[in-house]
Structures are given as C-alpha cells and as structure tokens.
C-alpha positions in Angstrom: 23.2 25.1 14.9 24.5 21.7 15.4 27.3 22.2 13.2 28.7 25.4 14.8 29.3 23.4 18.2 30.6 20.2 15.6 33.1 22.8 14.6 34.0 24.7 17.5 34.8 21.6 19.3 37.1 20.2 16.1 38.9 23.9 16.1 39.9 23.3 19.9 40.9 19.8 19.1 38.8 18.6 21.9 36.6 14.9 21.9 33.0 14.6 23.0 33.9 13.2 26.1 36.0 15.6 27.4 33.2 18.3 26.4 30.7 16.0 27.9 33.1 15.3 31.1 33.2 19.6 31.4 29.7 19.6 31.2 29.3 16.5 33.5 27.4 14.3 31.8 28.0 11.4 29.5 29.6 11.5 25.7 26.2 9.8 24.6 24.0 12.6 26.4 26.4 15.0 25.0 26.4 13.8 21.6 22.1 14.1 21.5 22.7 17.6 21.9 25.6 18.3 19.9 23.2 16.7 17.4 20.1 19.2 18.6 18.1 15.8 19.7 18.1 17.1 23.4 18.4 21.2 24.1 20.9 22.4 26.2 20.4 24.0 30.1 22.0 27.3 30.4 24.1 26.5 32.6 25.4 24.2 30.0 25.5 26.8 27.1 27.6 28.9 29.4 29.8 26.5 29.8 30.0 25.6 26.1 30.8 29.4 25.6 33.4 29.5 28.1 34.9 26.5 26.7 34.5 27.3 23.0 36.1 30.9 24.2 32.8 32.4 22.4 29.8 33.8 24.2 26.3 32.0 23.9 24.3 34.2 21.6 27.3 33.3 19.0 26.3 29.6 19.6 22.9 29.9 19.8 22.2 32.7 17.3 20.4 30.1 14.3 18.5 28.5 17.2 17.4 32.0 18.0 16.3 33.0 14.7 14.3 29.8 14.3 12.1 30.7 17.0 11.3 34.1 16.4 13.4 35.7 19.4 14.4 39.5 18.2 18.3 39.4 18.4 19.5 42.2 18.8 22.4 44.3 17.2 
C-alpha cells in the first residue's frame, strides 16, 4: 500500500512535510507510515483521503485485503 500514498503524494506535487504538517505530526513520523512502519489513525486516513482527493477504502484497499476484511463491491 505504501506505494499508492508514495504516488498519490508525487501526483499532487506535494513533500512529506507538508503532508506530515496537514496531518500534524513530524516528516520523520510521517515518513514511517508512508513506509507502513507505523499504521495510520483514522482520523489521519481521512485526512490523507481528503488531501489525496480520494476516499480511504481506495488507499487502504491492499491493506484490507491482507487482513482478510470482506470489501465490498
């Protein structure tokens, strides 16, 4: 999944720290769970969705599948 927010973020031409800064926390915090290291809070995924102009499940869809959840169509 790490690679759908990794691109996402390059398409809007935006940095990690002005994600992070949206998000209110640091670039290096951000960065961990760009890289799936950390998990995000909702409230964050909202906010990435928001940002991204996408909604979460489109972000989060590959996490999802991993663990089992039943997505549905």
């Amino acid at each position: 999944m790490h690679y759908k927010l990794i691109a996402y973020r390059k398409k809007a031409d935006i940095s990690q720290e002005e994600v992070a800064a949206t998000l209110n926390m640091t670039r290096q915090t951000y960065s961990k769970k760009e890289r799936m290291i950390s998990k995000f809070e909702l409230n964050e995924a909202i906010a990435l969705a928001k940002l991204f102009d996408v909604s979460v499940s489109v972000l989060f869809e590959e996490e999802r599948k991993k663990q089992g959840a039943v997505i549905p169509n």
